[in-house]
LOKOL-79382 format. One record per residue (C-alpha): residue number from 1; residue in three letters; x, y, z. Coordinates in nm, 2 decimals, padded with zeros to 4 digits. Layout:
% LOKOL-79382
+-----+-----+--------+--------+--------+
|   n | res |     xx |     yy |     zz |
+-----+-----+--------+--------+--------+
| NUM | Ala |      X |      Y |      Z |
...
+-----+-----+--------+--------+--------+
***
This chain:
% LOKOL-79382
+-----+-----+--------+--------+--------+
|   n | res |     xx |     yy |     zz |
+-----+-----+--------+--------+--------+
|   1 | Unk |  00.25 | -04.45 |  00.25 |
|   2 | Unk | -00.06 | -04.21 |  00.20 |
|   3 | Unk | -00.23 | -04.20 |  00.57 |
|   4 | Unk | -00.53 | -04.09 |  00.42 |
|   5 | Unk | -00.69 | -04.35 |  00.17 |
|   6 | Unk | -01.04 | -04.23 |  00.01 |
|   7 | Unk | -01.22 | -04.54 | -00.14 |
|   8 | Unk | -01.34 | -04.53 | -00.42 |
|   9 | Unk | -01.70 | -04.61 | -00.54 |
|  10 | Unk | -01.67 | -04.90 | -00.76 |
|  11 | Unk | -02.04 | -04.98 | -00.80 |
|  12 | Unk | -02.25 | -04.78 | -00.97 |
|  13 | Unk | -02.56 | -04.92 | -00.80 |
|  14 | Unk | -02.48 | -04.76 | -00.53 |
|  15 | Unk | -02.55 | -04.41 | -00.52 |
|  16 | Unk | -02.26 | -04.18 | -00.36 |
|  17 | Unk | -02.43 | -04.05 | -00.09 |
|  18 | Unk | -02.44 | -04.41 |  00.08 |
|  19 | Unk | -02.12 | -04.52 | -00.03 |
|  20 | Unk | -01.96 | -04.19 |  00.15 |
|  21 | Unk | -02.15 | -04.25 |  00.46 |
|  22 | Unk | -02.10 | -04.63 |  00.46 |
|  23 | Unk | -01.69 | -04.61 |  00.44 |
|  24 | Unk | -01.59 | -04.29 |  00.26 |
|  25 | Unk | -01.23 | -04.35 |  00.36 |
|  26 | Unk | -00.96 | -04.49 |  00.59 |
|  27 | Unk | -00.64 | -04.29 |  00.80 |
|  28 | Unk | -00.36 | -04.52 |  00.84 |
|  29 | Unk | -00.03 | -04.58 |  01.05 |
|  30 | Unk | -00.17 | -04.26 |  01.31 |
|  31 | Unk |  00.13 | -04.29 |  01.56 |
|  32 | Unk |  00.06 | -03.90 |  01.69 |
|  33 | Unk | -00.31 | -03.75 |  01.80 |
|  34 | Unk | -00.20 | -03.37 |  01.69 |
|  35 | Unk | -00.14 | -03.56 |  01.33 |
|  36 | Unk | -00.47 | -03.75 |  01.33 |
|  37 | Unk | -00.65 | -03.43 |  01.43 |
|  38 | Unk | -00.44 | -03.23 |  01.10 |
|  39 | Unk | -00.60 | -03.48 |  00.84 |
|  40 | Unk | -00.94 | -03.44 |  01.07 |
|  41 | Unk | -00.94 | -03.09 |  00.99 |
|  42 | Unk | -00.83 | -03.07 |  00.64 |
|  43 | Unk | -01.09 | -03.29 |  00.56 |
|  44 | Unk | -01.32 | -03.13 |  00.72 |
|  45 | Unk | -01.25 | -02.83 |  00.45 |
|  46 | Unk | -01.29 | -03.04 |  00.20 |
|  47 | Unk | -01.57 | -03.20 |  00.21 |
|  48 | Unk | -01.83 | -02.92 |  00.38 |
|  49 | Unk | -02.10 | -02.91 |  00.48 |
|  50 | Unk | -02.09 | -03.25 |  00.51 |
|  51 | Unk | -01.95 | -03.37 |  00.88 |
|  52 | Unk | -01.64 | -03.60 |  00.92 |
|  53 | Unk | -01.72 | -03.93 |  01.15 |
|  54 | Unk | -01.40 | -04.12 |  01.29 |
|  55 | Unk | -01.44 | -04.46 |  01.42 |
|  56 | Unk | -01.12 | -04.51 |  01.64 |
|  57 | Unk | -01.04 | -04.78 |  01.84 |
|  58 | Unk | -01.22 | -05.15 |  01.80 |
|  59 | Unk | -01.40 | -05.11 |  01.50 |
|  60 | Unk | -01.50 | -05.43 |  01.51 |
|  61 | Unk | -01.67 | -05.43 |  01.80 |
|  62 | Unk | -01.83 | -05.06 |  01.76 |
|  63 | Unk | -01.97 | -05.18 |  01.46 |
|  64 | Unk | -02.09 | -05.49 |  01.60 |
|  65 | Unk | -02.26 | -05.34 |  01.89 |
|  66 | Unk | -02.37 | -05.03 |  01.68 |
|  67 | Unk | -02.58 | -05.26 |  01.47 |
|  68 | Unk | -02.76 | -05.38 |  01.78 |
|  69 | Unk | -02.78 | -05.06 |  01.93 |
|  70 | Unk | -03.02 | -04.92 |  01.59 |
|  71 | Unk | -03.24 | -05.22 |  01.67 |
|  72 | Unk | -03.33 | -05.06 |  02.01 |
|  73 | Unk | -03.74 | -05.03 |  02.00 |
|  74 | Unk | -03.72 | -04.65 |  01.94 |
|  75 | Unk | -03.50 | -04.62 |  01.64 |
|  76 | Unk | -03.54 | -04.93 |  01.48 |
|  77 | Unk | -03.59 | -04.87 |  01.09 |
|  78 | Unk | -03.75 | -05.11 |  00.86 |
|  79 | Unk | -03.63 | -05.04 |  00.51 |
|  80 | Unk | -03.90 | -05.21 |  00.33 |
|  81 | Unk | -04.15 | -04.94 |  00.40 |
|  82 | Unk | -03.95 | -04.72 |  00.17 |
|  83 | Unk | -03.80 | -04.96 | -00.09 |
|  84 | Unk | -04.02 | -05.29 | -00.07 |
|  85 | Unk | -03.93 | -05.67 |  00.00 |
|  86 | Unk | -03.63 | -05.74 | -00.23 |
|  87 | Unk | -03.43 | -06.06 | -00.25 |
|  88 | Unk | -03.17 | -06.18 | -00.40 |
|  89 | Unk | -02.85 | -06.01 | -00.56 |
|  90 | Unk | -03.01 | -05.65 | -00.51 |
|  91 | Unk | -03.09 | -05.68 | -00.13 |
|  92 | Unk | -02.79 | -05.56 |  00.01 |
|  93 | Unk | -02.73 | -05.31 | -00.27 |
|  94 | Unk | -03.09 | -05.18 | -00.18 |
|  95 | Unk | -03.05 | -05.20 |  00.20 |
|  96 | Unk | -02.68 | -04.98 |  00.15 |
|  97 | Unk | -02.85 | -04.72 | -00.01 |
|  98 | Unk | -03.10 | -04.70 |  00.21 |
|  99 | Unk | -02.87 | -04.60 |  00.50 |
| 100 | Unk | -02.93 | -04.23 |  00.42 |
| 101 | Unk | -03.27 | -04.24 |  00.48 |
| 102 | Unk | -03.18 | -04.46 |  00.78 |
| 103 | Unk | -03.00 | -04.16 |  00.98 |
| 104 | Unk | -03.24 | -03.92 |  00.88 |
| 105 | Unk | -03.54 | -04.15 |  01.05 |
| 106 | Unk | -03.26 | -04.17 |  01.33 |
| 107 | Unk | -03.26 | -03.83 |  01.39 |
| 108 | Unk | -03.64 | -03.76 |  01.37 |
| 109 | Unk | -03.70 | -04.02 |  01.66 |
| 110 | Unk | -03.40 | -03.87 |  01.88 |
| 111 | Unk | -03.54 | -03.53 |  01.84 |
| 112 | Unk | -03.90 | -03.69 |  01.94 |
| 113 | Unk | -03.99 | -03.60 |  02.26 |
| 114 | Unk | -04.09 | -03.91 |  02.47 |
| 115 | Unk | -03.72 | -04.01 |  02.29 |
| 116 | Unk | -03.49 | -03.75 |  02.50 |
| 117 | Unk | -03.35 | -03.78 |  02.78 |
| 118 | Unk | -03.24 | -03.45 |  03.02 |
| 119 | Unk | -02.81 | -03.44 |  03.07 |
| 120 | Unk | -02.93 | -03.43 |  03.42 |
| 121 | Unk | -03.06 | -03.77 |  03.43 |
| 122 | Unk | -02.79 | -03.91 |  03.30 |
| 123 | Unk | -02.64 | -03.86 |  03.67 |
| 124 | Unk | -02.47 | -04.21 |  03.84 |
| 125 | Unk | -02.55 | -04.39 |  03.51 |
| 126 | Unk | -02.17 | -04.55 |  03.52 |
| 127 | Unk | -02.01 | -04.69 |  03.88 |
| 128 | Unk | -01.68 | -04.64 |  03.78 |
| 129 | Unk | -01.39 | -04.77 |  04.00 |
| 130 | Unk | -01.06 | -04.59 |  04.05 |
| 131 | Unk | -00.90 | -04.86 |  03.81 |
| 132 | Unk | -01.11 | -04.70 |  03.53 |
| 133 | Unk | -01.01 | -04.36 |  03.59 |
| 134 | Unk | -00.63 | -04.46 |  03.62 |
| 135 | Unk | -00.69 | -04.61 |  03.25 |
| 136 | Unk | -00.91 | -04.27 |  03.15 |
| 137 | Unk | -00.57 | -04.04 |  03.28 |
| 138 | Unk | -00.35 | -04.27 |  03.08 |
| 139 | Unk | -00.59 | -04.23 |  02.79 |
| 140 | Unk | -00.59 | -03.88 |  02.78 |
| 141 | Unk | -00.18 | -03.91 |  02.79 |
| 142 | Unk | -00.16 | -04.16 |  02.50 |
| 143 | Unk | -00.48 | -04.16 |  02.29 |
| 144 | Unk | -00.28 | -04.27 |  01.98 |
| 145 | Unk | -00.20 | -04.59 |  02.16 |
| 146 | Unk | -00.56 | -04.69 |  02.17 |
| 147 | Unk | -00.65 | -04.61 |  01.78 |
| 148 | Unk | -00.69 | -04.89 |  01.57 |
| 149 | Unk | -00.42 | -04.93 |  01.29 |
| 150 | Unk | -00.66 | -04.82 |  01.04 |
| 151 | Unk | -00.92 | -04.56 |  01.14 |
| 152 | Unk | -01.25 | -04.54 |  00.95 |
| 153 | Unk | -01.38 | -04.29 |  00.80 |
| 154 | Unk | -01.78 | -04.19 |  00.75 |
| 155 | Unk | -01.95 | -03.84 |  00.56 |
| 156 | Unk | -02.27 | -03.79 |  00.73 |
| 157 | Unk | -02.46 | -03.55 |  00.54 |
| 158 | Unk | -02.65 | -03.39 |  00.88 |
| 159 | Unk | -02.64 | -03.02 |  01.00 |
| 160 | Unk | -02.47 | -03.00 |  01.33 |
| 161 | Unk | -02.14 | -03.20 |  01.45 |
| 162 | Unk | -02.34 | -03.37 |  01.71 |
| 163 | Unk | -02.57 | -03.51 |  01.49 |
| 164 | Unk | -02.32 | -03.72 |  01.29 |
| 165 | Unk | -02.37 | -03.96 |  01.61 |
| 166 | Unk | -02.71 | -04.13 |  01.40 |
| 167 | Unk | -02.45 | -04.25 |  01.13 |
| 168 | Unk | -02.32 | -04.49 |  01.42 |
| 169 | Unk | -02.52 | -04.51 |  01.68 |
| 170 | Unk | -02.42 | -04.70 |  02.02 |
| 171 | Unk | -02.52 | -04.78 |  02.32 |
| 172 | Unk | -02.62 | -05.19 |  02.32 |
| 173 | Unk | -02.56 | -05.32 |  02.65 |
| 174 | Unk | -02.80 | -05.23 |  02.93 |
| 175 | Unk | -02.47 | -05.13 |  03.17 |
| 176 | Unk | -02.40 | -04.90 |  02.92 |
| 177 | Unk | -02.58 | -04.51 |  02.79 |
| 178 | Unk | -02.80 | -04.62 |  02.55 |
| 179 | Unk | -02.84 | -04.41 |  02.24 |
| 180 | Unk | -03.08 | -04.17 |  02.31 |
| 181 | Unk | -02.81 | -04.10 |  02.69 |
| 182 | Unk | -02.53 | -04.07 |  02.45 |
| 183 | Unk | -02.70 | -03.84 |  02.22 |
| 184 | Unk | -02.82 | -03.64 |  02.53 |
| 185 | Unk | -02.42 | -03.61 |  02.67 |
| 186 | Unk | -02.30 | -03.48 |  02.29 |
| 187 | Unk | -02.58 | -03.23 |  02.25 |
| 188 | Unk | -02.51 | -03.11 |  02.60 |
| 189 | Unk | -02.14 | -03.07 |  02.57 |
| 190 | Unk | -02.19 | -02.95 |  02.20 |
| 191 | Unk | -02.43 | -02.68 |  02.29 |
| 192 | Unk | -02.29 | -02.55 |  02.65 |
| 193 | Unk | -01.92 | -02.58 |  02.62 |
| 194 | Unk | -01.86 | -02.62 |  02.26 |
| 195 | Unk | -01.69 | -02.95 |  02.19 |
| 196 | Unk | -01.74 | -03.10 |  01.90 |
| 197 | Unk | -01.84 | -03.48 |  01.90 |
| 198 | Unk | -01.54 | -03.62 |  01.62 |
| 199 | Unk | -01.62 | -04.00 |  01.66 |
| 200 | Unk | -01.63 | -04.26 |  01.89 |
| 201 | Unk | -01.52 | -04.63 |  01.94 |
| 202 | Unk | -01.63 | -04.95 |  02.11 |
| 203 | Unk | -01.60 | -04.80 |  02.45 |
| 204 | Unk | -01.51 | -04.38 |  02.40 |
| 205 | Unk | -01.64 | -04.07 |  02.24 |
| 206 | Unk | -01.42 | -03.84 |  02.15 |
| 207 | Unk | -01.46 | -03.49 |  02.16 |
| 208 | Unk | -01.21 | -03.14 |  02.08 |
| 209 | Unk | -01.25 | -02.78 |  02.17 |
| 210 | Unk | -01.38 | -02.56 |  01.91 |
| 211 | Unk | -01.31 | -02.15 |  01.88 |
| 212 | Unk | -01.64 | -02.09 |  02.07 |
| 213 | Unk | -01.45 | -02.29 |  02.37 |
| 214 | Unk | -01.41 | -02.08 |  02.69 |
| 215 | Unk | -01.20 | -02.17 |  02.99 |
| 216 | Unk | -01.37 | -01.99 |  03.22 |
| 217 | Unk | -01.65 | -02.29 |  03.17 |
| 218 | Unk | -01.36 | -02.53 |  03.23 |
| 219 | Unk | -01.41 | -02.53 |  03.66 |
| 220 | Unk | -01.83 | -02.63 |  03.54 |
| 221 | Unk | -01.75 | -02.83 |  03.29 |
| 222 | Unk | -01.56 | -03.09 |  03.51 |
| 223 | Unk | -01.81 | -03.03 |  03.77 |
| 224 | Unk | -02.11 | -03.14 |  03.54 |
| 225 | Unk | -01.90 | -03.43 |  03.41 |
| 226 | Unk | -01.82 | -03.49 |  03.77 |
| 227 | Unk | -02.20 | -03.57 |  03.83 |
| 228 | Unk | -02.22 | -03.81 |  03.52 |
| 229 | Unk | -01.92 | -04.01 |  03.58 |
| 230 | Unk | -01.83 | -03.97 |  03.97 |
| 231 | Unk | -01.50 | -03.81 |  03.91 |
| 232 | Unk | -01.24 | -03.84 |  04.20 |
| 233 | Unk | -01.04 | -03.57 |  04.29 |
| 234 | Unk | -00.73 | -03.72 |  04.14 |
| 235 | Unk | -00.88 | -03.74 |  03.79 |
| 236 | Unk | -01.08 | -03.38 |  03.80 |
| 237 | Unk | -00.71 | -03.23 |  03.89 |
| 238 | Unk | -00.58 | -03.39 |  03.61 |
| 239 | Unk | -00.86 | -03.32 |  03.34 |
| 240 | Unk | -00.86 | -02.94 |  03.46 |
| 241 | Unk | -00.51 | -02.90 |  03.36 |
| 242 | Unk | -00.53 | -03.11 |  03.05 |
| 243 | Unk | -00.79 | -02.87 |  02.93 |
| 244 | Unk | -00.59 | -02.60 |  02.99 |
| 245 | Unk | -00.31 | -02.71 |  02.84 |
| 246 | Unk | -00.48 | -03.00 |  02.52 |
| 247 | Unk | -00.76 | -02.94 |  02.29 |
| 248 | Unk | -00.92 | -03.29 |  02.29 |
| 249 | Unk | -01.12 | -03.50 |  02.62 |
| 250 | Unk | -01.23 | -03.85 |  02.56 |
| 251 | Unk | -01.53 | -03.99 |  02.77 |
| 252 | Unk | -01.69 | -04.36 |  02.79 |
| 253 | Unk | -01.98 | -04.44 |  02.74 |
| 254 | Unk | -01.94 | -04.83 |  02.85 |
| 255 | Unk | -01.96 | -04.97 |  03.19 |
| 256 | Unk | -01.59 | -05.03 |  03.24 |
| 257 | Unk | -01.27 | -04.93 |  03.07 |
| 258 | Unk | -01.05 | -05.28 |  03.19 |
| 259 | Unk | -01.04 | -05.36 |  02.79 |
| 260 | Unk | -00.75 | -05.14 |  02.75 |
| 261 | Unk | -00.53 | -05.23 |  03.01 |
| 262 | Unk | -00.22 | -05.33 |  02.89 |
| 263 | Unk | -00.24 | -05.16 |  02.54 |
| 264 | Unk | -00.13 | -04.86 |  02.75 |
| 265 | Unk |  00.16 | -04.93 |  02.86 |
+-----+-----+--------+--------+--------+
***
């Protein structure tokens, strides 16, 4: 079976810019990262300049608390001040195209000053446990075990890979980084140690080396992670190596990993 299945836009109401952005495809039966990451890439080609957004494990729930999270007081976007009050068969037509405008508005209050928030702040935001680390090591051994069977598929039609992160923002619960911390933590690792920010899910954001990545940062990059997350010593060992030796790190954004213990296994 094709693992990459682009859906088509059956509805000519809807213009194509929204539909891509909305759901411009799904990856199927991933059973190996470095294969997920091949399709990631050649897609990539394809469809440039526009960036590639993965939603990868509990879609449901990302989406779920994604739509919450873009009714947070600073981003919230009303879409009848740029279409009008519509009812009826046409309002969710409307609201879908819409959406592009939506991440553009997104961005423009992110990048607002009183809206940003210093990496340095985001210091002690999580208590992690030792528990929660254990899970993040076997994580970083296994990610395909933690995908979701089908992995969606967004084309966010923004400038820099970090920004792709308006086409799903996150962040809902007060335990977890809100959206304008988790924007903060991609810009950061996207501008000083070149990762690029490939999706996220209902508790992770993923992240993978570019050419630009140096290893000589590797030794300050743990250590400004370190700050953020409280890092033992057992898990900084084993993220130094895996960086060495792997071109991806995963990072939560949620107060606790305990959701995926047992799928690991």
């Amino acid at each position: 079976m094709k693992k990459l299945n682009i859906k088509k836009n059956t509805n000519p109401k809807i213009s194509q810019e929204a539909h891509e952005l909305n759901q411009y495809a799904w990856i199927n039966d991933v059973s190996d990262w470095q294969d997920l990451m091949g399709i990631y890439q050649q897609l990539k080609q394809q469809v440039a300049p526009k960036k590639v957004l993965l939603i990868l494990e509990d879609i449901g729930q990302c989406n779920y608390t994604s739509m919450h999270a873009s009714m947070n007081d600073a981003l919230y976007f009303d879409p009848s001040e740029y279409i009008g009050e519509v009812n009826g068969q046409d309002e969710d037509i409307l609201y879908e195209n819409s959406q592009p405008l939506a991440i553009k508005y997104y961005l423009e209050q992110l990048s607002k000053a009183e809206n940003q928030v210093e990496f340095k702040n985001l210091k002690a935001k999580s208590k992690y446990l030792q528990e929660d680390f254990d899970l993040l090591i076997q994580i970083h051994e296994h990610p395909e075990k933690i995908l979701d069977s089908a992995i969606e598929t967004k084309l966010v039609n923004v400038e820099l890979e970090s920004e792709k992160f308006v086409a799903q923002l996150n962040g809902y619960f007060s335990c977890d980084f809100n959206p304008m911390e988790s924007f903060s933590l991609i810009q950061y690792l996207e501008k000083n140690f070149a990762l690029e920010y490939i999706g996220l899910g209902a508790s992770l954001f993923f992240f993978i080396k570019t050419a630009q990545f140096n290893l000589i940062n590797n030794q300050k990059l743990i250590d400004e992670l370190t700050t953020i997350y409280g890092f033992d010593s057992m898990i900084v060992d084993f993220l130094k190596k895996h960086l060495m030796t792997h071109d991806y790190l995963i990072l939560p954004y949620v107060e606790s990993l305990e959701v995926f213990e047992g799928c690991l296994d």
